[in-house]
DSSP file (Angstrom, degrees, kcal/mol; ACC not computed):
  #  RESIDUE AA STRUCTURE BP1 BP2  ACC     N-H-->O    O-->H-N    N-H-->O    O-->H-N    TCO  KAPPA ALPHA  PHI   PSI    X-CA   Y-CA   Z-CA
    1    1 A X              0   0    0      0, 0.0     2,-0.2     0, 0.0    54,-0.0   0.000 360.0 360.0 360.0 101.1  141.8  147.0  106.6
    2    2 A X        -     0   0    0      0, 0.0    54,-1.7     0, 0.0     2,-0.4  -0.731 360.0-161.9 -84.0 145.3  141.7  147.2  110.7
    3    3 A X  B     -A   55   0A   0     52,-0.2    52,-0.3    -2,-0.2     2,-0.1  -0.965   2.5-149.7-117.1-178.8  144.4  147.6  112.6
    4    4 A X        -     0   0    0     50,-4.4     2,-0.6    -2,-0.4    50,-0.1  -0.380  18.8-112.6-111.3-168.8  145.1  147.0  116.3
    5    5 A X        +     0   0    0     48,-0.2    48,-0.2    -2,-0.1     3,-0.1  -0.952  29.6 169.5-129.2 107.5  147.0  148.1  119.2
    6    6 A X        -     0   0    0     46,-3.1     2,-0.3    -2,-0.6    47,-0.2   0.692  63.5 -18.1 -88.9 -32.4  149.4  145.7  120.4
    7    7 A X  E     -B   52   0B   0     45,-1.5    45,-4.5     2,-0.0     2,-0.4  -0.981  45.7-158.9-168.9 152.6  151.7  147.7  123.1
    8    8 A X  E     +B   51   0B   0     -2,-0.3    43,-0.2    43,-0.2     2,-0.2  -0.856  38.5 124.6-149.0 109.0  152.3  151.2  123.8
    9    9 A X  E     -B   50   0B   0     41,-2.1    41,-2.3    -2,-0.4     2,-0.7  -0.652  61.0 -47.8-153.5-158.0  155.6  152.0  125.8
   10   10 A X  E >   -B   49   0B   0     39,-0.2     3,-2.2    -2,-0.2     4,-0.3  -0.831  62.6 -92.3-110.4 139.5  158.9  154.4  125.1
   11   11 A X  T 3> S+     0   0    0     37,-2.7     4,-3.2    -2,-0.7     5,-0.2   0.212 117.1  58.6  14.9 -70.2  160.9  154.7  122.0
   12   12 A X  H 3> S+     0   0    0      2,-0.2     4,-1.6     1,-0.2    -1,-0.3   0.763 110.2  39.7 -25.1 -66.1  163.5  151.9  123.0
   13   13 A X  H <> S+     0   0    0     -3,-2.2     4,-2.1     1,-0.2    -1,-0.2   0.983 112.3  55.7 -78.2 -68.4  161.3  149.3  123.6
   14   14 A X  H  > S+     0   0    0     -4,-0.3     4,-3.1     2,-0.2    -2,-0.2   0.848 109.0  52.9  -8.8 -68.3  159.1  150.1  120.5
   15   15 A X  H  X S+     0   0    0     -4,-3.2     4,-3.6     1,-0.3    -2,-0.2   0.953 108.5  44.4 -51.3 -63.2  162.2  149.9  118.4
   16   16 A X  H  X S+     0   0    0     -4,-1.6     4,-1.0     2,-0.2    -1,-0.3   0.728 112.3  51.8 -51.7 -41.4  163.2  146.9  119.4
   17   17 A X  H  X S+     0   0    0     -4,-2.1     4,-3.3    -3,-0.2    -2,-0.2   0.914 112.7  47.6 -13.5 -76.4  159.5  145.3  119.1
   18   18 A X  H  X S+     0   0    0     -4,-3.1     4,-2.0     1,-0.3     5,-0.2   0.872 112.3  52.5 -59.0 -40.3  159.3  146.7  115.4
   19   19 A X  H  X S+     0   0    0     -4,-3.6     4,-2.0     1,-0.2    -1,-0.3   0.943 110.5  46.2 -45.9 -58.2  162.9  145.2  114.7
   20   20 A X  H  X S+     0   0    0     -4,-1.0     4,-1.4     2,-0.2    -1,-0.2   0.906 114.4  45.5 -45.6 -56.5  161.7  141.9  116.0
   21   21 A X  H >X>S+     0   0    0     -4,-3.3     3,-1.1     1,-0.2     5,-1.1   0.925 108.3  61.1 -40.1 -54.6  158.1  141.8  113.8
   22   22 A X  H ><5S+     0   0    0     -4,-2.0     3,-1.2     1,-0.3    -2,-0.2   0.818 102.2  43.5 -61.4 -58.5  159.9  142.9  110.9
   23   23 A X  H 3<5S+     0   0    0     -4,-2.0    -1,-0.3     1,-0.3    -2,-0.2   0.778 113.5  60.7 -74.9 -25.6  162.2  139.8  110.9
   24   24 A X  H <<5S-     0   0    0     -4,-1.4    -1,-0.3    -3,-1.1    -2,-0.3   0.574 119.5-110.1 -68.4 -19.8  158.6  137.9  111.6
   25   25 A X  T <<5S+     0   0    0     -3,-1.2     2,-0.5    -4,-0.5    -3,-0.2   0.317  86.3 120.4 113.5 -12.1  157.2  139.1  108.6
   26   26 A X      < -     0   0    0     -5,-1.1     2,-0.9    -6,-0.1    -1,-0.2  -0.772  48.2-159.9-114.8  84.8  155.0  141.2  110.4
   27   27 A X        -     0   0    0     -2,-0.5    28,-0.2    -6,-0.1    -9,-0.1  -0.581  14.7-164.0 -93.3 125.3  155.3  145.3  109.7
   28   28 A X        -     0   0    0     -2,-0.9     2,-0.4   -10,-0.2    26,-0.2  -0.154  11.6-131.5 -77.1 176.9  153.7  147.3  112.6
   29   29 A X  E     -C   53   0B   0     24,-3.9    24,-1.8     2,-0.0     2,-0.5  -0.986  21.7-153.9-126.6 130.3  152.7  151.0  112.4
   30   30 A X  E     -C   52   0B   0     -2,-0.4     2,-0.7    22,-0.2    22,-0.2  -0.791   6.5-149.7-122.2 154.5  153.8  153.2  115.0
   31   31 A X  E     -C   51   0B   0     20,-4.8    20,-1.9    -2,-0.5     2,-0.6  -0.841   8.0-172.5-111.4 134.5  152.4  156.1  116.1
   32   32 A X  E     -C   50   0B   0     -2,-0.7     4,-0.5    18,-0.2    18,-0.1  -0.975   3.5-177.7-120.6 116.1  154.4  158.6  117.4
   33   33 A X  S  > S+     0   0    0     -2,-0.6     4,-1.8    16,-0.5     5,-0.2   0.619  82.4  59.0 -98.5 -51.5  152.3  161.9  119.2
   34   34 A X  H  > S+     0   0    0     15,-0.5     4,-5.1    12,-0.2     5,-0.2   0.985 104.4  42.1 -42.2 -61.0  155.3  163.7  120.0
   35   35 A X  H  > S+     0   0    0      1,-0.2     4,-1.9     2,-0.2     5,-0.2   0.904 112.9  56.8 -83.4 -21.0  156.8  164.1  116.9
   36   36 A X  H  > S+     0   0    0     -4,-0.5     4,-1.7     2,-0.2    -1,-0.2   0.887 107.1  49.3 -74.1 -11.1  153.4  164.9  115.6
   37   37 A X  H  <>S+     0   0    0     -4,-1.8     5,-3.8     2,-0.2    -2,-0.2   0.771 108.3  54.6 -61.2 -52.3  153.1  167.7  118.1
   38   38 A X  H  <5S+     0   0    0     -4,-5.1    -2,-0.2     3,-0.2    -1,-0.2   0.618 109.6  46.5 -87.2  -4.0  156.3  168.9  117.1
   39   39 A X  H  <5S+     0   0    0     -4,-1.9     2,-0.6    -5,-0.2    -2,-0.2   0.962 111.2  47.6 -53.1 -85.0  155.3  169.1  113.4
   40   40 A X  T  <5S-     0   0    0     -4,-1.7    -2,-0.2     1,-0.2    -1,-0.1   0.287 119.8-113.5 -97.4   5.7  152.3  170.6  113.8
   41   41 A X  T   5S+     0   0    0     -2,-0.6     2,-0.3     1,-0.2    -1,-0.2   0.935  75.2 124.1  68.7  46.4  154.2  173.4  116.3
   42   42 A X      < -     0   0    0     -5,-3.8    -1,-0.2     0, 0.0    -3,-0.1  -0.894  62.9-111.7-136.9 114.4  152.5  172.3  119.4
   43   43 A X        -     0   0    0     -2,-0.3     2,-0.3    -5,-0.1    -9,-0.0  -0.049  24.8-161.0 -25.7 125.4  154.2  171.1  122.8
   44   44 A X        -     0   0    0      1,-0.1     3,-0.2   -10,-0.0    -1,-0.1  -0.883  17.2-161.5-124.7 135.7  153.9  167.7  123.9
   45   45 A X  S    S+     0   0    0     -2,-0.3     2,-5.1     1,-0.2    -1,-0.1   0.762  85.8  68.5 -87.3 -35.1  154.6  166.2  128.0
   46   46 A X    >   +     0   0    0      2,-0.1     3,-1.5     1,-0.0     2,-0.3  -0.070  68.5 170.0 -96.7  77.5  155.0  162.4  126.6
   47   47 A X  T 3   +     0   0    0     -2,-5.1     3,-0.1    -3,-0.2    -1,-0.0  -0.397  63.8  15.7 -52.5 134.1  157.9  162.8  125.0
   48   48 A X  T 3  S+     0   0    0      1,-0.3   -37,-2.7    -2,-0.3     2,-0.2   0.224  90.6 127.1  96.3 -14.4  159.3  159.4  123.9
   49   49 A X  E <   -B   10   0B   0     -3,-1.5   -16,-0.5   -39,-0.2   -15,-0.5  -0.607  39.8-171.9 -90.5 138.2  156.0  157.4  124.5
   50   50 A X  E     -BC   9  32B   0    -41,-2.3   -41,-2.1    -2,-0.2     2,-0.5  -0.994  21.9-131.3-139.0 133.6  155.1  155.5  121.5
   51   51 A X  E     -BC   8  31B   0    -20,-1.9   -20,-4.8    -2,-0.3     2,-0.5  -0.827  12.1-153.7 -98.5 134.9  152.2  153.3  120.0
   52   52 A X  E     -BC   7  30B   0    -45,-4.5   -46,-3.1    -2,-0.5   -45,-1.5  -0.786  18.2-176.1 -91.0 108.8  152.5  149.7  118.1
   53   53 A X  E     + C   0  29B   0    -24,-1.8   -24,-3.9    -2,-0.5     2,-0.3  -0.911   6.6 178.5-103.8 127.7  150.0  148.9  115.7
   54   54 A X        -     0   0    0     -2,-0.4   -50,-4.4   -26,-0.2   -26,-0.1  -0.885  39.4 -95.1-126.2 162.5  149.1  145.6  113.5
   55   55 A X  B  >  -A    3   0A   0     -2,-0.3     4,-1.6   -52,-0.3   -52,-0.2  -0.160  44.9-118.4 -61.0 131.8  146.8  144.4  111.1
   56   56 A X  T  4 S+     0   0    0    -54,-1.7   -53,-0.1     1,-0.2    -1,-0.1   0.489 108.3  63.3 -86.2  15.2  144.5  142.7  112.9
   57   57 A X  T >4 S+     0   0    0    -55,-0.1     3,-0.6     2,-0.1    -1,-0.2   0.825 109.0  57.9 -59.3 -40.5  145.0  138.9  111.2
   58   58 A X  T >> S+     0   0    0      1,-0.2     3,-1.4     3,-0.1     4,-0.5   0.693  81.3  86.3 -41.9 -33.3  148.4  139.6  112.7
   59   59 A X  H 3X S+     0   0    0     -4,-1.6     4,-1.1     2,-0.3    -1,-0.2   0.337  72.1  57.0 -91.7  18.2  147.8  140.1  115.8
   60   60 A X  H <> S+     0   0    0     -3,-0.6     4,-1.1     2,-0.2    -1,-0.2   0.644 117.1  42.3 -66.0 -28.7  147.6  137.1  117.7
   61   61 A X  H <> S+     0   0    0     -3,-1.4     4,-0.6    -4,-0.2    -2,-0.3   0.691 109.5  58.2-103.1 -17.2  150.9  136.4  116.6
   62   62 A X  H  X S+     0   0    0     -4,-0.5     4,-2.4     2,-0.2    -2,-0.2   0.790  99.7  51.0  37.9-101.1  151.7  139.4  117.0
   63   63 A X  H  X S+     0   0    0     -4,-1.1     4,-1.9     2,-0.2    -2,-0.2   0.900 107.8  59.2 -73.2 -71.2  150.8  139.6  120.7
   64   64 A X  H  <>S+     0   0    0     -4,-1.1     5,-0.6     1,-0.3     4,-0.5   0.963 106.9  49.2 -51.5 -51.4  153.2  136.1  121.3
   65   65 A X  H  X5S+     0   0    0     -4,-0.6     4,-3.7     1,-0.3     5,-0.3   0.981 107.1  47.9 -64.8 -54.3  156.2  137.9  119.9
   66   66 A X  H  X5S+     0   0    0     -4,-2.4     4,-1.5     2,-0.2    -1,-0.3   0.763 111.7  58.5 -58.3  -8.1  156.1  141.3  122.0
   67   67 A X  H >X5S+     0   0    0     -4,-1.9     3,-2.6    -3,-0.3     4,-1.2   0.748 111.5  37.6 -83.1-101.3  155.6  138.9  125.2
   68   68 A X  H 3>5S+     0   0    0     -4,-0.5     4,-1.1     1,-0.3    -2,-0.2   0.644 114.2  58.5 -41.7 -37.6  158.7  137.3  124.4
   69   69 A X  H 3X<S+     0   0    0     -4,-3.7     4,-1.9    -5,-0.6     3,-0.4   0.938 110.2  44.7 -58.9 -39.1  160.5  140.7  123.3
   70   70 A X  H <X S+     0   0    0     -3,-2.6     4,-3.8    -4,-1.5     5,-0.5   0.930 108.3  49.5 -74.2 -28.2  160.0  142.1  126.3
   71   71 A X  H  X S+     0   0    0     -4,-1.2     4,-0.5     1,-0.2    -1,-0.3   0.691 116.4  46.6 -89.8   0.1  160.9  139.5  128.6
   72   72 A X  H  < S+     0   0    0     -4,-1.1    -1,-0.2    -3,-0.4    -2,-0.2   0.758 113.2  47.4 -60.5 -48.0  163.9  139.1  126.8
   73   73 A X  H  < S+     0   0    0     -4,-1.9    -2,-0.2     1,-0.2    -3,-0.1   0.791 127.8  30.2 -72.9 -36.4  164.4  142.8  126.7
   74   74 A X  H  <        0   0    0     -4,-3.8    -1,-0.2    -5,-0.2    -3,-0.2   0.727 360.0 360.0 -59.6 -61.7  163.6  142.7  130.6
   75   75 A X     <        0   0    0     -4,-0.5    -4,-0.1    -5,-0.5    -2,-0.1   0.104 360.0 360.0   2.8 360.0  164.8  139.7  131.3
């Protein structure tokens, strides 16, 4: 079970992404570095920066949806 890395940007956008898969059928994983920093009691600069990860049959479809989220989001 692979997954990939579809987009990597700040919280907002991320959120809005996962909302969107999710209603595609599609559940990403995100990785968050911050808040694992601040678990583990260690100090972090990118606060807010976040990674999107899918199963890589998804992600071609995938890929088509954050293009269109963003440029919505963008617009």
């Amino acid at each position: 079970m692979a997954y990939v890395k579809i987009y990597a940007g700040n919280f907002i956008i991320i959120q809005r992404i996962r909302k969107t898969l999710e209603d595609h059928s599609i559940i990403p994983v995100i990785k968050d570095e911050t808040e694992s920093a601040r678990l583990a009691g260690f100090g972090t600069t990118a606060y807010g920066h976040q990674e999107l990860f899918v199963h890589e049959n998804e992600e071609e479809k995938a890929i088509e949806i954050v293009a269109r989220t963003i440029e919505a989001f963008t617009g």
